[in-house]
Chimera marker file (.cmm) of the C-alpha trace (Angstrom):
<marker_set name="trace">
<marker id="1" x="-10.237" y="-28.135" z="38.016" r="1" g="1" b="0" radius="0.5"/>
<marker id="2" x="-10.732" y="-31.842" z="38.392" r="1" g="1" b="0" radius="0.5"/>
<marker id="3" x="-9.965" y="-33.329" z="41.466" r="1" g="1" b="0" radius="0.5"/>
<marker id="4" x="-8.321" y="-37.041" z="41.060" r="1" g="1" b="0" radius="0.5"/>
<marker id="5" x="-8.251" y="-38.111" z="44.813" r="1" g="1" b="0" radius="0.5"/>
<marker id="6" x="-7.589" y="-36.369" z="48.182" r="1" g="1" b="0" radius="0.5"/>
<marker id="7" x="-3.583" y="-35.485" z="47.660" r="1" g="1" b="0" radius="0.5"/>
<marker id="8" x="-4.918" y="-32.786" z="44.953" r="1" g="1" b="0" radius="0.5"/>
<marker id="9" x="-7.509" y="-31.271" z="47.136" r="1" g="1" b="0" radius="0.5"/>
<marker id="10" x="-4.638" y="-30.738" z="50.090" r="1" g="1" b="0" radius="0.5"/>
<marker id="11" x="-2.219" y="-29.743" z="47.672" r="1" g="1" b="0" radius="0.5"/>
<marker id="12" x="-4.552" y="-26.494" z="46.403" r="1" g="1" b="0" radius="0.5"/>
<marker id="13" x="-5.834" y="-25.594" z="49.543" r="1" g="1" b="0" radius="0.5"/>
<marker id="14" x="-1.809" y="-25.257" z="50.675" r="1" g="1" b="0" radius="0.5"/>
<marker id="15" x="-0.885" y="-23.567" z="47.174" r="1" g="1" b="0" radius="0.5"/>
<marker id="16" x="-4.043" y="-21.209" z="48.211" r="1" g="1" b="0" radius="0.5"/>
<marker id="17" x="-2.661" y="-20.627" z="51.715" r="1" g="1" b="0" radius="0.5"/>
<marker id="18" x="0.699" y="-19.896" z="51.154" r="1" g="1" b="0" radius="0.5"/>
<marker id="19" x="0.159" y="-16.384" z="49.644" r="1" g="1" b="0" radius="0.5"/>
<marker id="20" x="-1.894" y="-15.099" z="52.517" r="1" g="1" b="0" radius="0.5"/>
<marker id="21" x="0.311" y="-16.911" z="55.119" r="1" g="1" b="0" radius="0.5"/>
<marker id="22" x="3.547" y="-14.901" z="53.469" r="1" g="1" b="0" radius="0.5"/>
<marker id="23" x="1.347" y="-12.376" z="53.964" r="1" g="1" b="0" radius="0.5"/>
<marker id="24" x="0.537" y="-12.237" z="57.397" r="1" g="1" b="0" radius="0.5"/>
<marker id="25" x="4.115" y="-12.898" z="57.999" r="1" g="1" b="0" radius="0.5"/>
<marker id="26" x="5.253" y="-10.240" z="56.030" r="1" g="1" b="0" radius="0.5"/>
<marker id="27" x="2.892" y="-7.730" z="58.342" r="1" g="1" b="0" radius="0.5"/>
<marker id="28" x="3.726" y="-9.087" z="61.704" r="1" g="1" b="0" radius="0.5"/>
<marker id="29" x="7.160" y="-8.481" z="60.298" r="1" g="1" b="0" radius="0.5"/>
<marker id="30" x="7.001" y="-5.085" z="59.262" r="1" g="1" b="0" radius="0.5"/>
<marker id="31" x="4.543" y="-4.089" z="61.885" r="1" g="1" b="0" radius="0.5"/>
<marker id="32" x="7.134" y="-5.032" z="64.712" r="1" g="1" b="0" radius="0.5"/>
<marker id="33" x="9.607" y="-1.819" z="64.359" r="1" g="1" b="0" radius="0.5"/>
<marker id="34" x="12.073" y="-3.145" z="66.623" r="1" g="1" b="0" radius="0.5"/>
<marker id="35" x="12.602" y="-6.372" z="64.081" r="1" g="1" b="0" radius="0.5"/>
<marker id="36" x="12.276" y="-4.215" z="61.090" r="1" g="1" b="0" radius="0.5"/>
<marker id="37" x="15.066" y="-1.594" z="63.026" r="1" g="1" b="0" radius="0.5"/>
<marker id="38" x="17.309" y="-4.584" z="63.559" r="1" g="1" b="0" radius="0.5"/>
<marker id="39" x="17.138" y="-5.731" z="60.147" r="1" g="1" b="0" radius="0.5"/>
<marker id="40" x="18.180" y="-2.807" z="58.773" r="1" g="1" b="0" radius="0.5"/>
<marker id="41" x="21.133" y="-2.331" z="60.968" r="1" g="1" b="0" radius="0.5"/>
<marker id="42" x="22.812" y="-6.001" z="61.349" r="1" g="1" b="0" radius="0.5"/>
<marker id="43" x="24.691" y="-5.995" z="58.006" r="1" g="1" b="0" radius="0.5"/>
<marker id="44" x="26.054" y="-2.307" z="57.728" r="1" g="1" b="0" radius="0.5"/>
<marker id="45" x="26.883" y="-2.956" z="61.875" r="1" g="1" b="0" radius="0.5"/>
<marker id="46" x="29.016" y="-6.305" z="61.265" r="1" g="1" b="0" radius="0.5"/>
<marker id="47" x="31.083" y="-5.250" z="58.566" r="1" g="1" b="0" radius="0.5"/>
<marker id="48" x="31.936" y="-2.307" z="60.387" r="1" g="1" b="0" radius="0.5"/>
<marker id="49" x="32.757" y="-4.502" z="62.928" r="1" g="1" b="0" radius="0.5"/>
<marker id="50" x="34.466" y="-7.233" z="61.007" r="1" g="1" b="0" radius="0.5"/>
<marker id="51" x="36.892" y="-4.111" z="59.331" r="1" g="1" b="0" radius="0.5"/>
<marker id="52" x="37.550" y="-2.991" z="63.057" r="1" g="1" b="0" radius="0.5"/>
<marker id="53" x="38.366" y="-6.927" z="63.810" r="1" g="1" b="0" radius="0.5"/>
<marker id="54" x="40.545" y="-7.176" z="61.255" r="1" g="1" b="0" radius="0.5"/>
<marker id="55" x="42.091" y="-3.616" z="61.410" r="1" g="1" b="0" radius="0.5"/>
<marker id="56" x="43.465" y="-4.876" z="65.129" r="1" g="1" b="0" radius="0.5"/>
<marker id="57" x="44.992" y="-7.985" z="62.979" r="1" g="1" b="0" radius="0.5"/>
<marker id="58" x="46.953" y="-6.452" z="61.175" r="1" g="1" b="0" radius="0.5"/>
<marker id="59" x="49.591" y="-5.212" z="64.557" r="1" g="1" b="0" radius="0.5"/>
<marker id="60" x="49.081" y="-7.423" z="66.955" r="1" g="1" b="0" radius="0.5"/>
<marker id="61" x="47.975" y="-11.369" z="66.178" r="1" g="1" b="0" radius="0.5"/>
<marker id="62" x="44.453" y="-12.635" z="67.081" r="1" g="1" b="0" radius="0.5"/>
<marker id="63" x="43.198" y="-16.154" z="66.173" r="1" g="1" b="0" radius="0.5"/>
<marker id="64" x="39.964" y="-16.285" z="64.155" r="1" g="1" b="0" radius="0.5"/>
<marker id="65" x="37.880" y="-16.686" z="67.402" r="1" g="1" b="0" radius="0.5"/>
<marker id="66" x="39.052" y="-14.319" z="68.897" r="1" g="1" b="0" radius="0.5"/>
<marker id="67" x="37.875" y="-11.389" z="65.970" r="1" g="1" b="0" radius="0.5"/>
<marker id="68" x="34.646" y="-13.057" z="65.624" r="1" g="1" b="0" radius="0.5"/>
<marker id="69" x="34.208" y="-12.601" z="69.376" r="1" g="1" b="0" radius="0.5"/>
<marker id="70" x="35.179" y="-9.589" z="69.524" r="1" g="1" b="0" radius="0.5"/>
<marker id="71" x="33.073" y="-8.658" z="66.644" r="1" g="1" b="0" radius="0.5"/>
<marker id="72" x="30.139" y="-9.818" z="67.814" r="1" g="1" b="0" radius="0.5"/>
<marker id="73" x="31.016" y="-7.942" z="71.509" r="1" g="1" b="0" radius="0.5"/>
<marker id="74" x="31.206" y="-4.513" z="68.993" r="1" g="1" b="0" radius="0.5"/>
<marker id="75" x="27.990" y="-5.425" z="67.389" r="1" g="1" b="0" radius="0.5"/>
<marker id="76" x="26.356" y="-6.108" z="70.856" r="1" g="1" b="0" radius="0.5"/>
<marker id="77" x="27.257" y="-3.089" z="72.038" r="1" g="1" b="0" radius="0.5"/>
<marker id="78" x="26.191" y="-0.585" z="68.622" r="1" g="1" b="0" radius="0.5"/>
<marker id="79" x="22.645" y="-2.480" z="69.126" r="1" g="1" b="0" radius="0.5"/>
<marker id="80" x="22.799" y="-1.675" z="73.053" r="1" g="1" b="0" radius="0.5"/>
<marker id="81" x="23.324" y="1.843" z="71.883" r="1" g="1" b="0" radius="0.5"/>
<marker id="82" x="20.634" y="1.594" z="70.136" r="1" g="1" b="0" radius="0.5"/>
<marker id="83" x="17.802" y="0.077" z="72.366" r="1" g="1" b="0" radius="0.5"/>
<marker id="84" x="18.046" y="-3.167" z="70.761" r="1" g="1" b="0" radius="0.5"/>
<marker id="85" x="19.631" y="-5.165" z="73.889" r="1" g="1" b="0" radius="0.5"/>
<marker id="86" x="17.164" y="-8.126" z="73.579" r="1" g="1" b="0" radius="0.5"/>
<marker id="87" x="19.299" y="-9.364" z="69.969" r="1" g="1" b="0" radius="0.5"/>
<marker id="88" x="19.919" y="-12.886" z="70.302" r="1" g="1" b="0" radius="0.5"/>
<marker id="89" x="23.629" y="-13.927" z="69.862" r="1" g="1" b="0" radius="0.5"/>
<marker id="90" x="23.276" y="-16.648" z="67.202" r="1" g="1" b="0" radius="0.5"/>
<marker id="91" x="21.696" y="-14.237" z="64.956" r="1" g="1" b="0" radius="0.5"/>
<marker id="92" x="24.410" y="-11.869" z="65.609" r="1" g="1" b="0" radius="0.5"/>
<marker id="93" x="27.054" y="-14.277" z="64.900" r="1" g="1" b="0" radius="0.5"/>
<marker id="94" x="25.167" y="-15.760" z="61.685" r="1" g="1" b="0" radius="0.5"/>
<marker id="95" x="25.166" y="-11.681" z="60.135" r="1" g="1" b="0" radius="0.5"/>
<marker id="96" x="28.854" y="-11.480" z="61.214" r="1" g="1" b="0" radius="0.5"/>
<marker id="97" x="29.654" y="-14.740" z="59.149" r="1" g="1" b="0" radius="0.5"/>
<marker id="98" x="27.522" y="-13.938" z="56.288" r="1" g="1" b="0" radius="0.5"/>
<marker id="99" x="29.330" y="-10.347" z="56.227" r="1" g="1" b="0" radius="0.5"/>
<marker id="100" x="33.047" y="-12.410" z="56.705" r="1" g="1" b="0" radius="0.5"/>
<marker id="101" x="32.209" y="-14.361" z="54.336" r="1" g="1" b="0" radius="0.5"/>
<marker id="102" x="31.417" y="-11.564" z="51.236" r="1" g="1" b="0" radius="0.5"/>
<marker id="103" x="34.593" y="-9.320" z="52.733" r="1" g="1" b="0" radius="0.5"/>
<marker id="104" x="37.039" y="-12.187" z="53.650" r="1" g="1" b="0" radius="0.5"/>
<marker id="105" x="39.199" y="-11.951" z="50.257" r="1" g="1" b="0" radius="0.5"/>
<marker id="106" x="38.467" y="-7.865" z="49.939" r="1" g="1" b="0" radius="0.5"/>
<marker id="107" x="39.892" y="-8.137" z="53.914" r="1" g="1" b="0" radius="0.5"/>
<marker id="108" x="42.925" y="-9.772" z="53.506" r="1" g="1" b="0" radius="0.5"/>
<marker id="109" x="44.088" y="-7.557" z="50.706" r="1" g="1" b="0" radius="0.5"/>
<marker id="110" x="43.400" y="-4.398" z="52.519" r="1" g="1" b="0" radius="0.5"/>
<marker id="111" x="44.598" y="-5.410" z="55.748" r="1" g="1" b="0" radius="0.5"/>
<marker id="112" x="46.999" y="-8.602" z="55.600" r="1" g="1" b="0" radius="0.5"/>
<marker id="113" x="47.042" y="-9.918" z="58.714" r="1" g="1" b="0" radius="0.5"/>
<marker id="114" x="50.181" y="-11.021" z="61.161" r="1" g="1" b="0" radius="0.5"/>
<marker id="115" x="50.786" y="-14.477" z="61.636" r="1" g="1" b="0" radius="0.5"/>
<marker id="116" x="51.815" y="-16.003" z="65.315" r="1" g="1" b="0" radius="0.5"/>
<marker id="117" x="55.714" y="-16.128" z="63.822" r="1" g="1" b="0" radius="0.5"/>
<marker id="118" x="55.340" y="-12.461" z="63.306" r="1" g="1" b="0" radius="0.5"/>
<marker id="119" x="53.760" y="-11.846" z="66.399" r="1" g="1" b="0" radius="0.5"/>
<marker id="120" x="56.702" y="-13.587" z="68.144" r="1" g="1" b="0" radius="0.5"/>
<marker id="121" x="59.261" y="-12.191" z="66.605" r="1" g="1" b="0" radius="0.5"/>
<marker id="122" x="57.966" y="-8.669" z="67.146" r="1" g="1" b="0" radius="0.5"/>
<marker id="123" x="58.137" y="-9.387" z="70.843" r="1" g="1" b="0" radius="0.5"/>
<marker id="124" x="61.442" y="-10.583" z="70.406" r="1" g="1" b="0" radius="0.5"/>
<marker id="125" x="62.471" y="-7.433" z="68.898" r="1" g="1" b="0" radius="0.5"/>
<marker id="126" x="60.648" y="-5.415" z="71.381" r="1" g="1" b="0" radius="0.5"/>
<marker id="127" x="61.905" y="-7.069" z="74.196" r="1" g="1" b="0" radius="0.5"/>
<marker id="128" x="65.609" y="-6.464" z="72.835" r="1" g="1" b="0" radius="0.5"/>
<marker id="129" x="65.189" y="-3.126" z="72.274" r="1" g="1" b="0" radius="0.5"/>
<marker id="130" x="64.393" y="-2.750" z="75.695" r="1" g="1" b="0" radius="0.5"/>
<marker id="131" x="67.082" y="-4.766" z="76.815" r="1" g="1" b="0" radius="0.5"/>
<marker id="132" x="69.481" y="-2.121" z="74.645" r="1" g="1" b="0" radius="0.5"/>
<marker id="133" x="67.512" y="0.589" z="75.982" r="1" g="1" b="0" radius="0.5"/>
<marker id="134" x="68.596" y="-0.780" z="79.723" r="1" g="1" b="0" radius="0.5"/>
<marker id="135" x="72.348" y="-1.403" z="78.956" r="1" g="1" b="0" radius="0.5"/>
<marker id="136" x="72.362" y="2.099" z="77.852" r="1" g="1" b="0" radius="0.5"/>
<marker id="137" x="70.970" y="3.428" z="80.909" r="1" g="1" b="0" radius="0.5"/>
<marker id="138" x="73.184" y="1.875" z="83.095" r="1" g="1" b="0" radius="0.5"/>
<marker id="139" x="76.411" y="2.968" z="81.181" r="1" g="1" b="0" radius="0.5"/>
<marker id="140" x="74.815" y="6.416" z="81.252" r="1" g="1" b="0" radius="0.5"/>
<marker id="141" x="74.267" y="5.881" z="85.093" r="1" g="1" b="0" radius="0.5"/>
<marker id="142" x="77.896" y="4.516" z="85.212" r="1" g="1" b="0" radius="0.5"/>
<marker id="143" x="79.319" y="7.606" z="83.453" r="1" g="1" b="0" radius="0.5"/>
<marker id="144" x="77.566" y="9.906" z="85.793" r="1" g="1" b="0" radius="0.5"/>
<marker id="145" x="78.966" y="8.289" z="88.464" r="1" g="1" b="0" radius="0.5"/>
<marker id="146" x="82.263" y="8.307" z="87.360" r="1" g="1" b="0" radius="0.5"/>
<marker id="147" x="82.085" y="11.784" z="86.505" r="1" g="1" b="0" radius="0.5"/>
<marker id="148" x="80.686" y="13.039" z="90.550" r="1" g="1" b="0" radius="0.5"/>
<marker id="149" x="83.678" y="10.508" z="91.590" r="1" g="1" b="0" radius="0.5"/>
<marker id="150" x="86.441" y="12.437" z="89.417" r="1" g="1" b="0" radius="0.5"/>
<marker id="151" x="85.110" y="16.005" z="90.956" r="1" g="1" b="0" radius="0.5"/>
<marker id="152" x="84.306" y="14.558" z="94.684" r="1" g="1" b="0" radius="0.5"/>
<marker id="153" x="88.297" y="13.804" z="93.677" r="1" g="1" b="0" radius="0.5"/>
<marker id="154" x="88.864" y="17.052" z="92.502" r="1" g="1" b="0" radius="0.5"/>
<marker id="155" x="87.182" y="18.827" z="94.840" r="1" g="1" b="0" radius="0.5"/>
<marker id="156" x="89.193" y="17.069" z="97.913" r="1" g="1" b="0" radius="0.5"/>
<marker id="157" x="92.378" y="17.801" z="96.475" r="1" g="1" b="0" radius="0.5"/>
<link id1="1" id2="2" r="1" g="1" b="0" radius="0.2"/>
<link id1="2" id2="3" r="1" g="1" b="0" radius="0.2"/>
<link id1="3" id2="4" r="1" g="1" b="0" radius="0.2"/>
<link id1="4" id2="5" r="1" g="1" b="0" radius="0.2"/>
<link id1="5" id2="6" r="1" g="1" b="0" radius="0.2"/>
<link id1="6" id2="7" r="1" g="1" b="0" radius="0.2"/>
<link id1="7" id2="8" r="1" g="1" b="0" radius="0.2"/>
<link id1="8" id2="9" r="1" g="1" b="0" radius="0.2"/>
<link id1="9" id2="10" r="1" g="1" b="0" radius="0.2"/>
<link id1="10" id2="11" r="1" g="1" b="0" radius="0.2"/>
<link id1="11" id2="12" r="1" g="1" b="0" radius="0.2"/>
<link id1="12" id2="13" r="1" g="1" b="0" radius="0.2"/>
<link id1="13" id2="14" r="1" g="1" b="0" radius="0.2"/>
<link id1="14" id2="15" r="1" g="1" b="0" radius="0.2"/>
<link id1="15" id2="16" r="1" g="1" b="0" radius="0.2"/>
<link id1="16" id2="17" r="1" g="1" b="0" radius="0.2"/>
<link id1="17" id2="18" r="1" g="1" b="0" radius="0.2"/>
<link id1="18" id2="19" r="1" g="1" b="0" radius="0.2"/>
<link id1="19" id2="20" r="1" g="1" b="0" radius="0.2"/>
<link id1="20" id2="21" r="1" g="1" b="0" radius="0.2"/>
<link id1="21" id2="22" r="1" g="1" b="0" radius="0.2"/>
<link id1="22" id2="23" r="1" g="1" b="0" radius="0.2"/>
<link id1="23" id2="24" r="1" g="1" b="0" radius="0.2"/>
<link id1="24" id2="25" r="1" g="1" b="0" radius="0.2"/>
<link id1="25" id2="26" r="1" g="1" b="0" radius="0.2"/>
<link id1="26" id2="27" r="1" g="1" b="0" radius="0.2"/>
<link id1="27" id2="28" r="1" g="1" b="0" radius="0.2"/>
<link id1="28" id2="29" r="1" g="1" b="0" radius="0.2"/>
<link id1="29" id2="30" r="1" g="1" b="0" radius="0.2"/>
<link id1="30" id2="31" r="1" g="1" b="0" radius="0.2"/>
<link id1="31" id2="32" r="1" g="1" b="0" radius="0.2"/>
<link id1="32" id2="33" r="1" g="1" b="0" radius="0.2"/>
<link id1="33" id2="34" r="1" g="1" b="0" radius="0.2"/>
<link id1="34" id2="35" r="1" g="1" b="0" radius="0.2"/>
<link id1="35" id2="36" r="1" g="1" b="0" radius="0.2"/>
<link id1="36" id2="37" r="1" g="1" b="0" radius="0.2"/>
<link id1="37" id2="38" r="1" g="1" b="0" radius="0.2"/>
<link id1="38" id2="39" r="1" g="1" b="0" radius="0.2"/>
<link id1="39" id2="40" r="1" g="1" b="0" radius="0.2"/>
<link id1="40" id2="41" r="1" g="1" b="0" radius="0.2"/>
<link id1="41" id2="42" r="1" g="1" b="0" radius="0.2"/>
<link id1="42" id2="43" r="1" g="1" b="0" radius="0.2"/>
<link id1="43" id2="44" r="1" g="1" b="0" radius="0.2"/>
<link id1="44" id2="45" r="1" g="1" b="0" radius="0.2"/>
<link id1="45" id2="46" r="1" g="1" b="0" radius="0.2"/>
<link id1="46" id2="47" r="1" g="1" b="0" radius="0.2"/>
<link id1="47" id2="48" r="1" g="1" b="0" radius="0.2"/>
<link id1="48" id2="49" r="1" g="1" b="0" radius="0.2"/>
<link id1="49" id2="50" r="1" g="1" b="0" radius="0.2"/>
<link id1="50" id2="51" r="1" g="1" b="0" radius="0.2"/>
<link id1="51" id2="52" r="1" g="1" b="0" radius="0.2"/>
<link id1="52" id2="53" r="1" g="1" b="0" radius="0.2"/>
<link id1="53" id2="54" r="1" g="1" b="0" radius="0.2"/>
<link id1="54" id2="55" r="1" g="1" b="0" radius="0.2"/>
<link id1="55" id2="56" r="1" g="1" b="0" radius="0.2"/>
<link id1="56" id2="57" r="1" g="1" b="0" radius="0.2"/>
<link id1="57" id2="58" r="1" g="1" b="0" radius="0.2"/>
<link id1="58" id2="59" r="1" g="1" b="0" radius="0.2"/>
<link id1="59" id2="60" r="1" g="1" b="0" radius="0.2"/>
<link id1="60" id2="61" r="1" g="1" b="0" radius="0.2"/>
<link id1="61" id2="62" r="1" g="1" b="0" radius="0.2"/>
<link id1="62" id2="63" r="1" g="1" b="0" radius="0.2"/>
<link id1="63" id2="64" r="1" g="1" b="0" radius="0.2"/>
<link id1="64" id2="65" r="1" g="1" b="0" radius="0.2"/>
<link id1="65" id2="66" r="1" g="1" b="0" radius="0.2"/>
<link id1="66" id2="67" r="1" g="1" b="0" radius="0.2"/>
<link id1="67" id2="68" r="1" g="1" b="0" radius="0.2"/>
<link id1="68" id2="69" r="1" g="1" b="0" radius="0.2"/>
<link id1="69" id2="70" r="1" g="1" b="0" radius="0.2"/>
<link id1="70" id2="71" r="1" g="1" b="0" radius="0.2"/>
<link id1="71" id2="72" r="1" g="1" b="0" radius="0.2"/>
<link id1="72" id2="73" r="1" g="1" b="0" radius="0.2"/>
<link id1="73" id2="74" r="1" g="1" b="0" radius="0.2"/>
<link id1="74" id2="75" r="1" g="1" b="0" radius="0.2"/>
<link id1="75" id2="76" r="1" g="1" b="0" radius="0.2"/>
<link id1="76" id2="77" r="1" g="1" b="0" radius="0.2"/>
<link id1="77" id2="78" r="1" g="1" b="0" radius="0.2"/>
<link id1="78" id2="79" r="1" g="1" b="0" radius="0.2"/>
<link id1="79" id2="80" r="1" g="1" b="0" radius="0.2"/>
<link id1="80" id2="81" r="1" g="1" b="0" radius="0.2"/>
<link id1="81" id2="82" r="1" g="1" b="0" radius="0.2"/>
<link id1="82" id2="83" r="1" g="1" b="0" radius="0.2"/>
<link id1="83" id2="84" r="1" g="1" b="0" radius="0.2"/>
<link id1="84" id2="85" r="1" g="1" b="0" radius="0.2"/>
<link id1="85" id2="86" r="1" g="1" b="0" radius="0.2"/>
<link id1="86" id2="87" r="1" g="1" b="0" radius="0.2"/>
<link id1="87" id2="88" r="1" g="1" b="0" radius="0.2"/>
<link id1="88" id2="89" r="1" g="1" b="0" radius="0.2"/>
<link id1="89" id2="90" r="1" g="1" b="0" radius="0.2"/>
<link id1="90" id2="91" r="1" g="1" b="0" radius="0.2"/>
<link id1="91" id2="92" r="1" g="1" b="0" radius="0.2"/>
<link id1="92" id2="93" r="1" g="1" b="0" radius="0.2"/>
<link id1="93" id2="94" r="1" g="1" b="0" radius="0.2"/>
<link id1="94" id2="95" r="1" g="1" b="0" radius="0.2"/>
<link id1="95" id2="96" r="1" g="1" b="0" radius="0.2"/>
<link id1="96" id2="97" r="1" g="1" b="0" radius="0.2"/>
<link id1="97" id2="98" r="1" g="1" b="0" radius="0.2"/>
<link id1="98" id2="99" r="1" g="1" b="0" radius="0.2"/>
<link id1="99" id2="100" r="1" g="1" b="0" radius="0.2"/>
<link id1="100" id2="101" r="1" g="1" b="0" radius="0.2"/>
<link id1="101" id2="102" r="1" g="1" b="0" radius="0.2"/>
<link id1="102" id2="103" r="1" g="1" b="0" radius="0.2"/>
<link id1="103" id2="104" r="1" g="1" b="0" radius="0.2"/>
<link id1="104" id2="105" r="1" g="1" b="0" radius="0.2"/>
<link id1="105" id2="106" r="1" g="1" b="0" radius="0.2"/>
<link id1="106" id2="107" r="1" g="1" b="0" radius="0.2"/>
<link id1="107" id2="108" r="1" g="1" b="0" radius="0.2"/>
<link id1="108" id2="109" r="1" g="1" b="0" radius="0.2"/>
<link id1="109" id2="110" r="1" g="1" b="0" radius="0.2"/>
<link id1="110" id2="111" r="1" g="1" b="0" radius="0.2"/>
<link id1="111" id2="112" r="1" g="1" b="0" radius="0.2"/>
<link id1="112" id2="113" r="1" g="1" b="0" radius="0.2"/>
<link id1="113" id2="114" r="1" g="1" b="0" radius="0.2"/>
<link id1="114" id2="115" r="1" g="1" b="0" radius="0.2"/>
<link id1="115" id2="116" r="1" g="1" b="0" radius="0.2"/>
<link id1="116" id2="117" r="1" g="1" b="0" radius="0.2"/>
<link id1="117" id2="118" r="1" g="1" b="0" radius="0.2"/>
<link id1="118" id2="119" r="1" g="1" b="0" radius="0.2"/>
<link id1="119" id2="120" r="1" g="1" b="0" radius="0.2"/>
<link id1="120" id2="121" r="1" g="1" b="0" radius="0.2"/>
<link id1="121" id2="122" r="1" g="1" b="0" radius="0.2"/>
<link id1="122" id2="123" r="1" g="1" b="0" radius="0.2"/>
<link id1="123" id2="124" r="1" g="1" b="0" radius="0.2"/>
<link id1="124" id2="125" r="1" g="1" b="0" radius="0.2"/>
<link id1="125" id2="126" r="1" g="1" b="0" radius="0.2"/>
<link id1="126" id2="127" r="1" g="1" b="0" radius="0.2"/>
<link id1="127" id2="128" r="1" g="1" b="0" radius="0.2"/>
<link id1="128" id2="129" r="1" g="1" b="0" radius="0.2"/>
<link id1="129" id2="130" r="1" g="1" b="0" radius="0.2"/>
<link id1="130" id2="131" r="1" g="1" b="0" radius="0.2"/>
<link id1="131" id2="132" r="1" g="1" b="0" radius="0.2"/>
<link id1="132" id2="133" r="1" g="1" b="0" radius="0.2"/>
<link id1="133" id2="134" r="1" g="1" b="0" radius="0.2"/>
<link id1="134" id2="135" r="1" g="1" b="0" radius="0.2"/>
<link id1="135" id2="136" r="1" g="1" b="0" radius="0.2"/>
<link id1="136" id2="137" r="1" g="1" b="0" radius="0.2"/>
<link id1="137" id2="138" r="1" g="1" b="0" radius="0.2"/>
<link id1="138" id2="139" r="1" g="1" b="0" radius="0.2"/>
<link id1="139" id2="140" r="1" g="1" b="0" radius="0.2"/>
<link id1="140" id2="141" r="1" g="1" b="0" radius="0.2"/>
<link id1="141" id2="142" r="1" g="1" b="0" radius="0.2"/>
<link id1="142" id2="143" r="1" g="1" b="0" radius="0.2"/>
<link id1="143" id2="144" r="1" g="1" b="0" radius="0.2"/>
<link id1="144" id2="145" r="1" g="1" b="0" radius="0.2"/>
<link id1="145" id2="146" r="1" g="1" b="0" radius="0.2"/>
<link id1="146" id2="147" r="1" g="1" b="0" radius="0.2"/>
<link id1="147" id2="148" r="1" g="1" b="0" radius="0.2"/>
<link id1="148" id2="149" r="1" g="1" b="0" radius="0.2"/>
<link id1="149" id2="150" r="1" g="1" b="0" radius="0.2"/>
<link id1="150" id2="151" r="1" g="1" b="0" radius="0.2"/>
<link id1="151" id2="152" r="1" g="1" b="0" radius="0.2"/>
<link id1="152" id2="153" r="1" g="1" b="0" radius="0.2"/>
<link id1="153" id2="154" r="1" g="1" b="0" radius="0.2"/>
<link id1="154" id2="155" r="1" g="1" b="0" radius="0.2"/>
<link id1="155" id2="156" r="1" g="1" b="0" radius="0.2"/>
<link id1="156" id2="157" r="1" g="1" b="0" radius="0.2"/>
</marker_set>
C-alpha cells in the first residue's frame, strides 16, 4: 500500500478499526441478557399491542394519541411483567411506530375504525333509547297505578 499523505494513513487505521469496534459492540450487546431479552420481545409486544389499540377503535372512538398511549401503557406493563421495568419510553414508542407503521393498512382493513360522527351519533342513539326505555317505565308505573286505583275502587264499593 502506498501512502500519499496523512488522510490515507487515518482513513486505514479507521477501515481497520471498524470491524473490531462492531465487534466489541456486538459482545457487550449480546453479553447484556436483559438488552438481548428486550430485543427480542419489543416487536412481537407492540403489535400485540397496536391490534389491542385498534381492536378498542373499532366501538368506541379514540384519537391517534390516545391508542399510541395506550399502547405504549400495554407494552410498559408486558415488559413490567417481565422484569424489564427500566425500558426507556422513547424506545418504546419508536417500536410501536415502526410496528404502526408495517400494520397500519393491514389494520384498517381488519378493524375499520369509528370516526367522531359515529361516535356521536351512537350516543345519540343510546341516549334515546334510554329516553324510550324511561317513557315506558313510567306508563308501566302509570298503568299499575291505575290498576291498584280501580280495585282500592272496587274494593270500597
Amino acid at each position: 500500500m502506498q501512502v500519499n499523505s496523512i488522510s490515507d494513513v487515518i482513513i486505514a487505521i479507521a477501515l481497520a478499526a471498524i470491524p473490531i469496534i462492531g465487534g466489541w459492540i456486538g459482545k457487550v450487546i449480546t453479553g447484556n441478557s436483559k438488552a438481548t431479552t428486550l430485543i427480542n420481545v419489543l416487536s412481537p409486544l407492540a403489535k400485540a399491542a397496536i391490534v389491542a389499540m385498534q381492536k378498542l377503535g373499532v366501538t368506541q372512538y379514540l384519537e391517534g394519541e390516545a391508542k399510541k398511549s395506550g399502547a405504549v401503557d400495554i407494552v410498559k406493563q408486558a415488559l413490567s411483567a417481565l422484569g424489564l421495568s427500566d425500558a426507556d419510553e422513547a424506545i418504546i414508542k419508536n417500536a410501536i411506530e415502526k410496528e404502526y407503521a408495517v400494520l397500519i393498512n393491514e389494520l384498517n382493513q381488519t378493524y375499520p375504525q369509528i370516526t367522531a360522527e359515529q361516535a356521536k351519533a351512537q350516543e345519540a342513539a343510546t341516549q334515546q333509547a334510554s329516553e324510550v326505555a324511561k317513557v315506558d317505565e313510567l306508563a308501566k308505573a302509570q298503568q299499575a297505578l291505575a290498576d291498584a286505583q280501580a280495585k282500592v275502587n272496587a274494593l270500597q264499593k
